[in-house]
C-alpha positions as CSV (number, residue, x, y, z in Angstrom):
1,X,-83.0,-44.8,263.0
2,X,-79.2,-45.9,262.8
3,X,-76.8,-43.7,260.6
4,X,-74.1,-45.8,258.3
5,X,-71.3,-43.4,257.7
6,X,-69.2,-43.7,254.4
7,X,-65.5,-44.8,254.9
8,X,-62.6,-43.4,253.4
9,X,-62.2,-43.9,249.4
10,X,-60.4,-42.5,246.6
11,X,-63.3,-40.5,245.8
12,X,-63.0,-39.1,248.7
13,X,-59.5,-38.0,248.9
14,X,-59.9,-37.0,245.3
15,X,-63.0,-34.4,246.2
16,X,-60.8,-33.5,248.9
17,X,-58.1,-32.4,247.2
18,X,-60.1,-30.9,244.7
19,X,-61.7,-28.8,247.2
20,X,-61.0,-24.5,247.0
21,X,-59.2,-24.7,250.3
22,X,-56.5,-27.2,249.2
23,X,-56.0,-26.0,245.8
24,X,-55.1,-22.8,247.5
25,X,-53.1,-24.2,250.0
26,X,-51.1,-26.5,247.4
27,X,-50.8,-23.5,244.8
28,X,-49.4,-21.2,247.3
29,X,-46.4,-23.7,248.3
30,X,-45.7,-24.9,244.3
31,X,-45.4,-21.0,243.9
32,X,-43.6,-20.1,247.3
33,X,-41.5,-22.7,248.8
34,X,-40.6,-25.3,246.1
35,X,-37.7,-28.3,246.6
36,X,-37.5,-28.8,250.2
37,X,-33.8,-28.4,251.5
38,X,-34.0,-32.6,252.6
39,X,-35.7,-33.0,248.9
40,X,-33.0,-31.1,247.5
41,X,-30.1,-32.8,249.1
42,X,-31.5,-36.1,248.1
43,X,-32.6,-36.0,244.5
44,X,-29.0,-35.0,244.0
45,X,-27.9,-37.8,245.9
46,X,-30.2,-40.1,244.2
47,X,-30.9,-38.7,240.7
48,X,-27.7,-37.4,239.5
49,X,-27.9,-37.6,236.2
50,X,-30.4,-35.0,234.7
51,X,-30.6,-36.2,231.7
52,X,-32.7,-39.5,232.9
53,X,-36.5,-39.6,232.6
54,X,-38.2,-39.3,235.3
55,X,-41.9,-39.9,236.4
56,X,-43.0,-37.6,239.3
57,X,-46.6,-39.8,241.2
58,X,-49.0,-37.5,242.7
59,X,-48.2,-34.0,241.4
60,X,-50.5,-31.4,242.6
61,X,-49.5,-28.1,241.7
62,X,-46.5,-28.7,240.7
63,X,-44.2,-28.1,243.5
64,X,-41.5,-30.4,243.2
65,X,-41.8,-30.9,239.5
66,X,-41.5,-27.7,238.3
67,X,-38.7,-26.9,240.7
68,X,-37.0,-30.2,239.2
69,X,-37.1,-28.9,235.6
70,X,-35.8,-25.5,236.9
71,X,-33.1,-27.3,238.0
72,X,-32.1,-29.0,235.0
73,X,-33.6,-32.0,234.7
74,X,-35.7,-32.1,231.8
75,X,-37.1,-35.1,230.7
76,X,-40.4,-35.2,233.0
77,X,-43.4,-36.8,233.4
78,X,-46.2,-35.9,235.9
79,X,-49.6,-37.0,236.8
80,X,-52.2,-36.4,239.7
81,X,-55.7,-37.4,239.7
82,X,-56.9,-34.6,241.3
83,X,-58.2,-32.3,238.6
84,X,-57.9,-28.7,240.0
85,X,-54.7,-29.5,241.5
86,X,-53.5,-30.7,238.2
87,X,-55.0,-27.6,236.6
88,X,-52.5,-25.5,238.9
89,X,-49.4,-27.5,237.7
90,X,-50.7,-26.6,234.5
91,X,-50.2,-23.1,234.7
92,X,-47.4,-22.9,236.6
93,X,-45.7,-25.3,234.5
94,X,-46.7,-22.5,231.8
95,X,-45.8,-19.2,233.8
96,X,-42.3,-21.1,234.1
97,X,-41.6,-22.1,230.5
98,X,-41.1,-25.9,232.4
99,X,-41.9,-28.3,229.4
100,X,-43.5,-31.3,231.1
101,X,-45.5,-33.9,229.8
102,X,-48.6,-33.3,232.6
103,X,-51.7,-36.3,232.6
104,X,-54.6,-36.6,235.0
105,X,-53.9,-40.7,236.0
106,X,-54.2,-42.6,239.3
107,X,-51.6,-44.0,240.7
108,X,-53.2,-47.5,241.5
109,X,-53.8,-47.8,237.3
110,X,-51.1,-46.2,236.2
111,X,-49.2,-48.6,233.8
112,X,-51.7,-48.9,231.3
113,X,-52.3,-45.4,231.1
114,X,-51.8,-43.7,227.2
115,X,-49.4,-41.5,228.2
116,X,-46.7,-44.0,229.4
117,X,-48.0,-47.3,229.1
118,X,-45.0,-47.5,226.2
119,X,-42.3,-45.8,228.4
120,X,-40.1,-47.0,230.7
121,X,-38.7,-44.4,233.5
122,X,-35.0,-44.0,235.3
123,X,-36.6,-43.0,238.3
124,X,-39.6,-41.8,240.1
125,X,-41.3,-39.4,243.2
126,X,-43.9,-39.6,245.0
127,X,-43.3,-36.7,247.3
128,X,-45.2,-35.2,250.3
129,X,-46.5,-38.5,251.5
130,X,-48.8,-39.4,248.5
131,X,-48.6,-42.6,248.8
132,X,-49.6,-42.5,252.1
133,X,-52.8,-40.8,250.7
134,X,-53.9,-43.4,248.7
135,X,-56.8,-45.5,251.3
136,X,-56.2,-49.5,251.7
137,X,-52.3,-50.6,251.9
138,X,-53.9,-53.6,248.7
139,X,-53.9,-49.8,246.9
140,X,-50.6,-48.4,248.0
141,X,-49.5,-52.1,247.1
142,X,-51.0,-51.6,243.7
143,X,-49.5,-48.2,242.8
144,X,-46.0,-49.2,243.9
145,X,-46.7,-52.2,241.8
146,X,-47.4,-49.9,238.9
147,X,-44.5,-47.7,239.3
148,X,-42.1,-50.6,239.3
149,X,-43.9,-51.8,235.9
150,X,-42.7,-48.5,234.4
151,X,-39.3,-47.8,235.4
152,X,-36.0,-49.9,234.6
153,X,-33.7,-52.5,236.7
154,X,-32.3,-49.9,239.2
155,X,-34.0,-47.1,238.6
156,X,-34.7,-45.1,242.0
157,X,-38.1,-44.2,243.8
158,X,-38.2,-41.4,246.5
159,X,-41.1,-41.1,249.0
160,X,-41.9,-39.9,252.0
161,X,-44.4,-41.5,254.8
162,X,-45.4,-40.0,258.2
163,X,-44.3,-42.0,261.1
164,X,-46.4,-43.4,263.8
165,X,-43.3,-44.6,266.2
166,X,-40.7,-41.4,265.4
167,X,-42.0,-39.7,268.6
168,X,-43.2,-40.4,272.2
169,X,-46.4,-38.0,271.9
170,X,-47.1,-40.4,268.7
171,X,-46.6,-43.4,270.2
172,X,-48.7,-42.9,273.1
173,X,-51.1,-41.4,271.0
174,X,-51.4,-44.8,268.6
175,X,-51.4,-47.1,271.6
176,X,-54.7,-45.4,272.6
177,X,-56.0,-45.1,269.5
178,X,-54.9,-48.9,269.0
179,X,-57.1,-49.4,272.3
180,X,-60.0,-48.2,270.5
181,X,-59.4,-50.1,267.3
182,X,-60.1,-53.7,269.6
183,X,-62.6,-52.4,271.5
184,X,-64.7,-51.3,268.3
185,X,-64.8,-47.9,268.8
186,X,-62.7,-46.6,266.1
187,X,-63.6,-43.6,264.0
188,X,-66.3,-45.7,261.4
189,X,-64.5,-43.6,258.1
190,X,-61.6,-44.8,258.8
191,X,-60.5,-48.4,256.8
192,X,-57.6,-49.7,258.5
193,X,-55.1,-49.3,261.9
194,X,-53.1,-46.2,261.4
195,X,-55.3,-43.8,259.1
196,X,-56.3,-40.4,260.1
197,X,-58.9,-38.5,258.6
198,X,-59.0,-34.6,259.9
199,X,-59.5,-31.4,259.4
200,X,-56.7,-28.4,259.1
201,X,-57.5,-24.8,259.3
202,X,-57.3,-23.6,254.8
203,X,-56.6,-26.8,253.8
204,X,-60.0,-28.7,254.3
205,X,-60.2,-32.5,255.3
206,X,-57.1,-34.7,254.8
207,X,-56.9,-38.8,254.6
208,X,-53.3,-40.0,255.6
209,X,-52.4,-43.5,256.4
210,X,-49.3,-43.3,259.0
211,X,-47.5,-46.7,258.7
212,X,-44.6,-48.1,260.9
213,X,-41.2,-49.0,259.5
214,X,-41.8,-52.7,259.1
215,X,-44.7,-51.9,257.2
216,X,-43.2,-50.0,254.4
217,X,-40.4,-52.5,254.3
218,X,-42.6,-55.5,253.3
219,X,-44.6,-53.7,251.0
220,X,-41.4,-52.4,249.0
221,X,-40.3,-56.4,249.0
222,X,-43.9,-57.3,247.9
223,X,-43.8,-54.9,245.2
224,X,-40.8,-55.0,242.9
225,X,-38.5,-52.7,244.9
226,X,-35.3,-52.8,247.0
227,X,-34.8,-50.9,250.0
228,X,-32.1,-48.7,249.8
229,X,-32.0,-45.6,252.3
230,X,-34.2,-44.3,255.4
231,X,-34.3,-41.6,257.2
232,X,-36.0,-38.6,259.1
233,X,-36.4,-35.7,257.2
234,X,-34.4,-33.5,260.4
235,X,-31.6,-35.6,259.8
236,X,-31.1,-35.1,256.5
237,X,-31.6,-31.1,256.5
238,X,-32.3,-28.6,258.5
239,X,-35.8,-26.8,256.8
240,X,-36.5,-23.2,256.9
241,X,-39.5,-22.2,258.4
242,X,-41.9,-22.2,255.9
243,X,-41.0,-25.9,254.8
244,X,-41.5,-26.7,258.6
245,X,-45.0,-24.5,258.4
246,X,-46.2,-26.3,255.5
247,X,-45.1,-30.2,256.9
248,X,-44.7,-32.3,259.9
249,X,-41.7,-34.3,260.3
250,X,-41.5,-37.2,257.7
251,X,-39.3,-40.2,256.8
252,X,-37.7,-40.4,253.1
253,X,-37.8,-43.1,251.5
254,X,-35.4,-44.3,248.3
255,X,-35.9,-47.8,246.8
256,X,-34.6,-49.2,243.7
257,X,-36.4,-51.6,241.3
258,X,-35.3,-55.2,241.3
């Protein structure tokens, strides 16, 4: 008797996240490591006035916006839709004094959600490739879409993505995988050319789509946003060793809203 196996779905990367091992994993960093030095250089590039209100996609445990409030900039917004993680923001957001409005939302049906459906934001994150999280590029579409509804003309949007050309071990790497993709014989979870779907030592199963430049470029056009600024996240800063521990190389992203 033939097996079916279930792809990749936001369930999925929800339970995932949700799991013991990543809550862990994600508490220990919102607790331990805070802004990157690359975040760092560019939210004050980016977001220089602190008084603006900002809308930080994809929390967790509050990493990047608890270190934002600690570092001035106090009218904040943040959701995740994975509820343990957003249990840990929570409390750190507590053990901090950081005043955040905190929501359980997805990012793909954001807009109409109570807690901001009448705001409008000067800017928005989506930090430590959550977007690249979210299964189906029609999805990532959607919550870009989403995030544009809610923030003003000009208002910035930082993100970061994996990279599937930045290296020659990756690009050898995705022409065989890309081999298997017309041959059939792709991994049956994953949805479309360039996920991954594995398994890390304390952190538990993680879903990541790993898109090419191009890609990200006509999806910000499709989307309400303006491309702005690129770059490697080694170029921008160089990361202690705990940042470089905790995540592979990236690229930053910063759009604005047309």
């Amino acid at each position: 008797m033939s097996s079916t196996v279930d792809p990749v779905r936001g369930q999925t990367v929800r339970d995932d996240f949700n799991d013991v091992r990543a809550v862990v994993h994600y508490t220990k960093a919102a607790h331990g490591i805070g802004l990157w030095e690359s975040e760092r250089v560019l939210i004050e590039r980016f977001f220089p006035d602190k008084s603006a209100t900002l809308l930080e996609a994809g929390c967790g445990a509050g990493r990047v916006s608890v270190a934002l409030w600690e570092a001035g900039y106090q009218h904040l917004h943040a959701f995740d839709f994975a509820e343990e993680l957003l249990a840990q923001a929570h409390s750190l957001a507590l053990e901090r004094n950081a005043a955040l409005t905190l929501f359980h939302a997805d990012a793909t049906r954001l807009a109409k959600h109570p807690a901001v459906a009448d705001l409008r934001f000067d800017g928005a994150l989506f930090m430590f490739n959550g977007l690249m999280q979210i299964p189906l590029r029609r999805n990532r579409r959607r919550a870009l879409r989403n995030l544009a509804t809610l923030c003003v003309p000009g208002a910035p949007l930082l993100f970061t993505t994996h990279d599937r050309d930045d290296s020659a071990v990756e690009r050898a790497l995705w022409r065989l995988e890309a081999m298997r993709w017309a041959k059939g014989k792709q991994d049956p979870i994953l949805r479309e050319f360039g996920d991954r779907y594995y398994e890390e030592d304390g952190v538990g199963r993680t879903f990541m789509h790993l898109p090419v430049r191009d890609e990200i470029l006509a999806d910000l056009k499709a989307t309400g946003w303006v491309h702005e600024f690129d770059e490697m996240r080694r170029r921008i800063a160089a990361e202690p060793r705990k940042v470089r521990d905790f995540s592979d190389e990236c690229r930053f992203w910063v759009a604005r809203r047309a």
